[in-house]
N, C-alpha and C positions, 0 to 999 in steps of 0.2 A: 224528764225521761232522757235519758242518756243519746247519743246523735252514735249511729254506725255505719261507717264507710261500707258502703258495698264491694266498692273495689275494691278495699282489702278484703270482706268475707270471699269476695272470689278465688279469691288465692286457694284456698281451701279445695274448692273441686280441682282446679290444676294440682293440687297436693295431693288429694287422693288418687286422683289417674294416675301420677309419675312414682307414686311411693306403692300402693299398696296394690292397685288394679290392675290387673287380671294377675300378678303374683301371688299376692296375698291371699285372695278370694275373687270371684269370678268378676261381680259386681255387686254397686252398693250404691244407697241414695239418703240422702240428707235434707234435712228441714229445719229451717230457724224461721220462730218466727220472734214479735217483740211486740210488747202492751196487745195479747193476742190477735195479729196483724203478722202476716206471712213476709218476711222481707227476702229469705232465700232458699231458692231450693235447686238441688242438685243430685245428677243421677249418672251414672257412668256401670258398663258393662253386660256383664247379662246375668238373667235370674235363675238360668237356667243352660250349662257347658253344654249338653249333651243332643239340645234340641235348637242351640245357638238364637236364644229368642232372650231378648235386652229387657234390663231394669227397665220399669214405665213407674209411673206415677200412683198407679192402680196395683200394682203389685203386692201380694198377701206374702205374708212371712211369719214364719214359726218364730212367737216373742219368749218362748220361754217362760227365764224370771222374770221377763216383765208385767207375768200375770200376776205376779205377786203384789206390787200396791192397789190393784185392783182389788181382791182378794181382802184385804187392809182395809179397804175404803167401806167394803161390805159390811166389814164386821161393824166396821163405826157407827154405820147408816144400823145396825142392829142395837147397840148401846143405845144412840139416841132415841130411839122409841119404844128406849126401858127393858129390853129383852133380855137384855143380860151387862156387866159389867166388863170391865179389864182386869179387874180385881180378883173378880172369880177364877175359885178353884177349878181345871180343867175337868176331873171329875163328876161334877157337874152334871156334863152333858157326855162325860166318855165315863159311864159309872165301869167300866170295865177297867178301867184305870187305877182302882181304889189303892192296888198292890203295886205299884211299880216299884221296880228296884233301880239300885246304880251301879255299875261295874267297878269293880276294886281290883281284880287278878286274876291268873286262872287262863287259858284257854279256849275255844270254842269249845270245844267239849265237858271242860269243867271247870264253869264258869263262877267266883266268887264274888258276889255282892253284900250290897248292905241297902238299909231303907235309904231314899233322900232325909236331907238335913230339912226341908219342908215341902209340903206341898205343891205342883206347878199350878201355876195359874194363868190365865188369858193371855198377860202381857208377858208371859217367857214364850210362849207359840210365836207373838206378832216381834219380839225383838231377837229372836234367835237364840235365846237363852235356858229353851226348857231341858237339856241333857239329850235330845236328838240330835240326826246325824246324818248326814249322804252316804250312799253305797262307794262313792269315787274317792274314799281315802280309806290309810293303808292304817285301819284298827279293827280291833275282836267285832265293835258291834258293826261296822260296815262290812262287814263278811258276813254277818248275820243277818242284815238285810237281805244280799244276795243269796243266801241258805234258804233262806224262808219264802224267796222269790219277792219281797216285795219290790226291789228292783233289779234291774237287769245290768251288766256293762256295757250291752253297747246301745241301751237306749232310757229315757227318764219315765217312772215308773211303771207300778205295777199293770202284766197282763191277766185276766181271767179272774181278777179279785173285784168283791167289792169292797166298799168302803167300809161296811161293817167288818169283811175279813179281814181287812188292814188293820184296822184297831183291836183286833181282837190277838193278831199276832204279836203285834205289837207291845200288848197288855206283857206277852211272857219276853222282849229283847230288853236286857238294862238298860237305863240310860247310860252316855257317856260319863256325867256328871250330874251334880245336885242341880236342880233348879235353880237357877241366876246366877252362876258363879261366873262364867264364862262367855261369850260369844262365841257361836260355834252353827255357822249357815246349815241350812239341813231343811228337813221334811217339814219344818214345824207350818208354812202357810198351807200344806196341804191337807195337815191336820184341821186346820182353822173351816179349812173349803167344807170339811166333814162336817164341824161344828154348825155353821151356816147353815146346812142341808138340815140337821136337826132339829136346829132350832123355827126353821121358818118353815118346814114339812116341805118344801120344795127342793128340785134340782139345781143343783148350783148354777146350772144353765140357764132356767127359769127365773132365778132370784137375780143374775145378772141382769138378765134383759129388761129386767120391768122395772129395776133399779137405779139401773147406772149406759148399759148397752145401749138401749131403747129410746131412754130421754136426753142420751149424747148422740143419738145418731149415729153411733157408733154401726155400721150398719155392715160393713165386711169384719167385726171382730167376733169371733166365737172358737167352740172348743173343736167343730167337723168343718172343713172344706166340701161345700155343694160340688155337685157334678158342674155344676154349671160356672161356677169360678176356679173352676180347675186351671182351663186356661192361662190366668192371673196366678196361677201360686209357684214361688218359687222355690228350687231344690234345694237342698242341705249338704252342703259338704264338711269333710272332717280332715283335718289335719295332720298326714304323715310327717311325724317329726321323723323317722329314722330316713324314708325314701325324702323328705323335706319337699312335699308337694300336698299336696290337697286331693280327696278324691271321695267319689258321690257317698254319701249318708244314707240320704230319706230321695227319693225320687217326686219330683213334682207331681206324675202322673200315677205313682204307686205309694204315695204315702200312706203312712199309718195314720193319719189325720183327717184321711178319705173315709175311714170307717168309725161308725160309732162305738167307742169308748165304754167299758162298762163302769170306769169313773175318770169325774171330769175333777186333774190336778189344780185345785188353787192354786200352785207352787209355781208351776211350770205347762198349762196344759191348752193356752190361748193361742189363735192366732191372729194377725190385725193388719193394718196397711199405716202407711208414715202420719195418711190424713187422719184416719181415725187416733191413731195414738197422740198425735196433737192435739182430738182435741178433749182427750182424758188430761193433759197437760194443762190448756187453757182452763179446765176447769179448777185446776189447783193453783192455778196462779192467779184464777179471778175468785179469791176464798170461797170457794164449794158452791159458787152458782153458773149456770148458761145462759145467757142472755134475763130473761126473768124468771127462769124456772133453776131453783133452789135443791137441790140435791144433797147437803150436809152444811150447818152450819159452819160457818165460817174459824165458830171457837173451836172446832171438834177438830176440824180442819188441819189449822193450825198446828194442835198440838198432836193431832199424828203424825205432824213432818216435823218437830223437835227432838233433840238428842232426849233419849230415852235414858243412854248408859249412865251408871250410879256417877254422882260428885262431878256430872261434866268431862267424865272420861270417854277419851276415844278407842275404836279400834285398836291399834296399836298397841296397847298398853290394856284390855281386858279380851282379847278375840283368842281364839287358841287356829294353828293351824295358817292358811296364806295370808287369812284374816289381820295375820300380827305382822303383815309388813311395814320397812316402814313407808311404801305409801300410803299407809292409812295413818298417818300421823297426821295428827289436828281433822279425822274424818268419827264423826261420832253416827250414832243408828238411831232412827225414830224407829214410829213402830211401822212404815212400809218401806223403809229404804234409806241408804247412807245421808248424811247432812254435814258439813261444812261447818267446824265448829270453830278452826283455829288453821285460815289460809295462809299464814308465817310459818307455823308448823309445820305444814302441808306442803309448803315450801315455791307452793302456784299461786295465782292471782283469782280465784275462784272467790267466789261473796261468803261472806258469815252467812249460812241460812240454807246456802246453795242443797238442795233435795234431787238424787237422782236413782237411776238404777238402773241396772245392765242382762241382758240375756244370755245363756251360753252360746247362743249361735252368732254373736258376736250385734246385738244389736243395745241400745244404749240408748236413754233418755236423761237429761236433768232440765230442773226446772230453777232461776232466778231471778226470785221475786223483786232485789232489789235492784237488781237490773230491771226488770219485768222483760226478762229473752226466756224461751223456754227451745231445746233443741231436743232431736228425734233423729238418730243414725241407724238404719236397715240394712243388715246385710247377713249373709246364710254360712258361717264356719263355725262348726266345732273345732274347739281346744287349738284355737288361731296360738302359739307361742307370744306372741310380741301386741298382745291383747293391753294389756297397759298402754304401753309406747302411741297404740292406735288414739286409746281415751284423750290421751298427752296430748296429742298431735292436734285432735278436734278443738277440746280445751283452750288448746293456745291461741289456734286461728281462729276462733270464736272470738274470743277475749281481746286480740290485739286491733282488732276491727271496729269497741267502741272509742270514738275521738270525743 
């Protein structure tokens, strides 16, 4: 196992306070740990401008996409006990889906399609490939999300729907593209959340807890903020690029995450604390077990954090949209989240292997096995501009810290 200066990871919190805190966003807190073994943790600011009460240790944070390999790990833990495949046709379990079409031209109004070139299946949901789409970019079918209300602009998903409404609207918006042509980030792990719920007859809520939530201890991560951890939960803020400040979102004390939900987003709909999301991490970095209790095999494991994309291709080179920058040169997609396919490419010191994922509200985990470090950074901004550069920054003072 590799040897890490501390006093170089230190650097790192004096680098976040002088660069990014309280400019950037209010405050933020940081975990590294190594051979699942905590070596640093660091916290600066507050979770909360408006009632001047500081990042703590305990502090609950809206993860977003981070709910997403979570979500990913479900399904697996569904495969392996024969439920269903990755292979399978979506239809399946969304028979309402039999018809879908693809967008070719046309208008919102007078929309020209054609059928897909084939059927989607399990692993276009879980690699981002099935011809769905987010409401936050600028095409026919992401106005038709917002048309049809399945989402809204200035928050992640639908209100006053259920899950079967979703899919049934859904049944009539084209896809963007045929199944598997592309990389293209979108709705697809909330579809999957859907799937889960149907296939196990439970809440997604339910099927977490007795799964994965429950036997990780995971014990402040769920889809509603209690009255009673209100306290702990930190606000949301969003990023005025034109005024170039930041200002409240979601309010700690009036969040939309205080009321129960008439569906809980696979995609984006958790919230967790730095310790519990470590120790969703540990679990991936100790091949799918907790101490002696076994959670996914190890083989299953594995090959949901392997590049999924055809011939070894990255991002870069099959994603359409931010996805084809070239920081995602030499970053390939499993099926819950980016991987590390070619660190020359990539142009960083980041490992072959390296597995991560990030939230909009600017929070971010990866895990490296061949290191065995896995990190967890917390903090509360939408559409932060210099949201990379922050990644960069972690990355680096991670990295240059093993001697």
């Amino acid at each position: 196992m590799p040897n890490i200066s501390i006093d170089r990871l230190e650097k790192l919190g004096t680098y976040l306070s002088d660069k990014y805190v309280p400019e950037s966003f209010p405050g933020c807190s940081l975990l590294v740990s190594q051979n699942n073994e905590e070596i640093y943790y660091f916290e600066t600011g507050l979770r909360d401008r408006e009632k001047n009460t500081p990042i703590q240790r305990d502090t609950i944070f809206r993860i977003y996409s981070m709910t997403k390999p979570i979500t990913s790990l479900a399904i697996m833990i569904l495969v392996e006990r024969g439920l269903m495949k990755i292979s399978d046709e979506v239809e399946k379990y969304l028979p309402e889906w039999k018809n879908l079409s693809v967008y070719q031209s046309g208008d919102i109004n007078n929309l020209i399609t054609k059928p897909p070139k084939r059927k989607m299946i399990i692993h276009d949901l879980l690699t981002h490939r099935s011809g769905l789409t987010y409401h936050n970019e600028d095409s026919i079918i992401s106005k038709l999300y917002l048309e049809k209300k399945l989402m809204k602009r200035s928050s992640f998903g639908p209100d006053n729907l259920s899950s079967d409404n979703c899919i049934n609207i859904l049944s009539g918006i084209p896809l963007k593209f045929s199944p598997g042509e592309h990389f293209n980030y979108s709705i697809s792990t909330d579809i999957l959340g859907f799937i889960i719920e149907r296939i196990s007859k439970k809440s997604l809520v339910d099927f977490f807890q007795e799964n994965i939530l429950g036997p990780l201890e995971m014990k402040d991560t769920s889809f509603k903020i209690s009255n009673s951890n209100l306290k702990r939960f930190a606000s949301c803020y969003v990023y005025d690029s034109l005024e170039n400040k930041y200002v409240l979102q979601d309010s700690s004390q009036k969040s939309k995450f205080s009321k129960i939900q008439n569906i809980n987003l696979g995609g984006a709909g958790l919230i967790s604390t730095i310790d519990d999301y470590m120790k969703f991490c540990n679990l991936i970095q100790n091949d799918g077990s907790i101490g002696t209790q076994n959670i996914i095999g190890s083989k299953t494991l594995n090959y949901m954090i392997s590049n999924q994309l055809d011939n070894g291709k990255d991002l870069f080179n099959i994603a359409k949209g931010k996805w084809s920058k070239s920081s995602f040169k030499g970053i390939g997609y499993s099926l819950a989240g980016s991987v590390v396919i070619d660190p020359i490419a990539n142009l960083t010191t980041r490992s072959i292997g390296e597995f991560s994922w990030g939230g909009a509200a600017e929070t971010l985990f990866w895990i490296d096995k061949k290191e065995k470090i896995s990190v967890v950074f917390m903090a509360q901004m939408l559409t932060y501009p210099h949201d990379q550069n922050l990644k960069d920054d972690l990355r680096n003072f991670v990295y240059q810290s093993i001697i």
